[in-house]
C-alpha angles and dihedrals in degrees: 000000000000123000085241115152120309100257132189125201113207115218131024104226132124084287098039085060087050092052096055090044091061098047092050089043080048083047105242113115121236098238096198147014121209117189121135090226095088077198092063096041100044102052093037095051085048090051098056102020109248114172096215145051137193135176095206139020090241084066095044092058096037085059093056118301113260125242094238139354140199116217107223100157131112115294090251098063100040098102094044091056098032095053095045086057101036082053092059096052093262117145105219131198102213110203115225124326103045079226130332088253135052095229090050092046089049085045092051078050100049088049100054093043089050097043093033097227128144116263112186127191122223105228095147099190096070085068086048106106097218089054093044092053094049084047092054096050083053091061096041090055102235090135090049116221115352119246106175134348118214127193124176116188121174125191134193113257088251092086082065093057101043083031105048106143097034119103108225080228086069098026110044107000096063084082100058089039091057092050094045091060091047097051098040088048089213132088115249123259115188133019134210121178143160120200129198142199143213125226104268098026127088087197130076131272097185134032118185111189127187104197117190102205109216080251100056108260113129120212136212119217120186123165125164147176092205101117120101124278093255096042106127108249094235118145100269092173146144141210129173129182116199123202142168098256100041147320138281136193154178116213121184103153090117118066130233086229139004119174105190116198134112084330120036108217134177107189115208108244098163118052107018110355110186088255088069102249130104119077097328089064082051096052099042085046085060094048088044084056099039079060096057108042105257100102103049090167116078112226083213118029107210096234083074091046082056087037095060100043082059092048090050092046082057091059104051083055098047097051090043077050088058083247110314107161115257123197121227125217119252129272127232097205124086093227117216090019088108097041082104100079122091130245 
């Protein structure tokens, strides 16, 4: 294992784990784990081998600041955690959304542009290498100009129950709103969504957003829980670009691999398989590079990290306003500009 930089992960959830997977398959060495359950930690830290554990992030920087440190815990807690490392100096890595509110997500923002320290947001599908080559064939024009950009992801119910208090909007759809941004190349405008329930469940269990792009594409945004409970949590999605010379898709309704037993299981092997490869071992080797100075351009720049966390809060109004249509501020970043550079 290589004497790359002294990373943390922060949290020691099921992404968390996946986190610390990629950066040991890349060959640096998570230095330390932070998460307040001393369980988690614990067993997490034995089974791959990290050296230290903290309960807090306080304790983590009063034992010698990391160089660098991926953000796996809950949206809520995301600015809380983000702004005490990027005010240390620590460049941070912060996993989808940017923050569960639009005024968290503008204050994770504010930090990183005051302390000028690299903040950078977890959309993981723009390190996918399906997406990314649809998204190339946008920007070299072989669809022409883009009319409308579509995306479908379903989910089993089981996200409502370990999930209760999470909008899809913030939870799933981030995904599909931040593709829709790439792929359209323009920051979204306006907002119109309608949002359902099931009978037992206060959230949610399907989200329909209508998006009008400041150049004129329109996209299309459906997420649902409505599998069933034992559904495998594979990426069953959709997402279509439509253009004026032709059409592109993504289509990952069929997975790399389902083993159906006892247990029926669909292992993820493209976007953050559990030995730590696919798209998530992308993403962290471009934060690895922007550290050190080879990848200057972000993939994705961090005011659309703050642009689609607006664009998801929108959503969330329009569909409790049985789909009045919401703006949404603009956006400073030229979204799609930096999709050149290589991960």
């Amino acid at each position: 294992m290589s004497h790359g930089p002294q990373v943390a992960v922060i949290g020691g959830g099921a992404f968390g784990v996946r986190h610390v997977a990629a950066y040991q398959a890349l060959g640096i060495r998570v230095d330390a784990l932070v998460d307040p359950d001393a369980a988690t930690r614990h067993r997490v830290a034995a089974r791959h081998d990290v050296p230290r554990t903290f309960a807090t992030v306080a304790e983590l920087l009063d034992a010698g600041a990391p160089d660098a440190a991926s953000v796996c815990v809950p949206g809520s807690a995301h600015r809380a955690v983000a702004v005490d490392l990027i005010t240390a100096g620590v460049p941070v890595l912060v996993e989808k959304p940017l923050a569960a509110t639009v005024a968290d997500a503008a204050a994770i923002v504010a930090a990183a542009e005051a302390y000028g320290v690299l903040c950078q947001p977890g959309h993981i599908l723009r390190y996918s290498p399906a997406h990314r080559a649809l998204h190339d064939a946008v920007r070299a024009g072989r669809l022409g100009q883009v009319l409308a950009v579509s995306s479908r992801r379903d989910r089993p119910r089981t996200l409502t129950r370990l999930f209760p208090g999470e909008h899809p909007a913030l939870l799933t759809a981030v995904h599909d709103i931040d593709l829709a941004l790439w792929y359209a190349q323009s920051p979204v405008v306006q907002v119109r969504a309608a949002a359902r329930t099931r009978p037992g469940s206060a959230t949610p269990v399907l989200v329909w957003a209508e998006l009008r792009h400041a150049n004129g594409v329109v996209s299309s945004v459906r997420n649902s829980y409505l599998l069933p409970e034992d559904t495998p949590n594979h990426t069953a999605d959709l997402v279509e670009v439509y253009g004026t010379d032709g059409i592109g898709h993504v289509d990952l309704a069929h997975p790399a691999l389902l083993v159906q037993a006892e247990r029926t299981e669909a292992p993820d092997w493209l976007l953050s398989p559990a030995d730590g490869g696919g798209a998530l071992a992308a993403e962290i080797r471009h934060f690895l590079r922007r550290l050190d100075g080879s990848e200057p351009t972000p993939v994705v720049p961090l005011a659309d990290g703050l642009h689609v966390v607006q664009i998801a809060a929108a959503v969330v109004d329009s569909a409790a306003a049985d789909g009045a249509p919401r703006r949404v501020p603009p956006s400073p970043s030229l979204t799609g500009a930096s999709a050149d550079d290589s991960t």
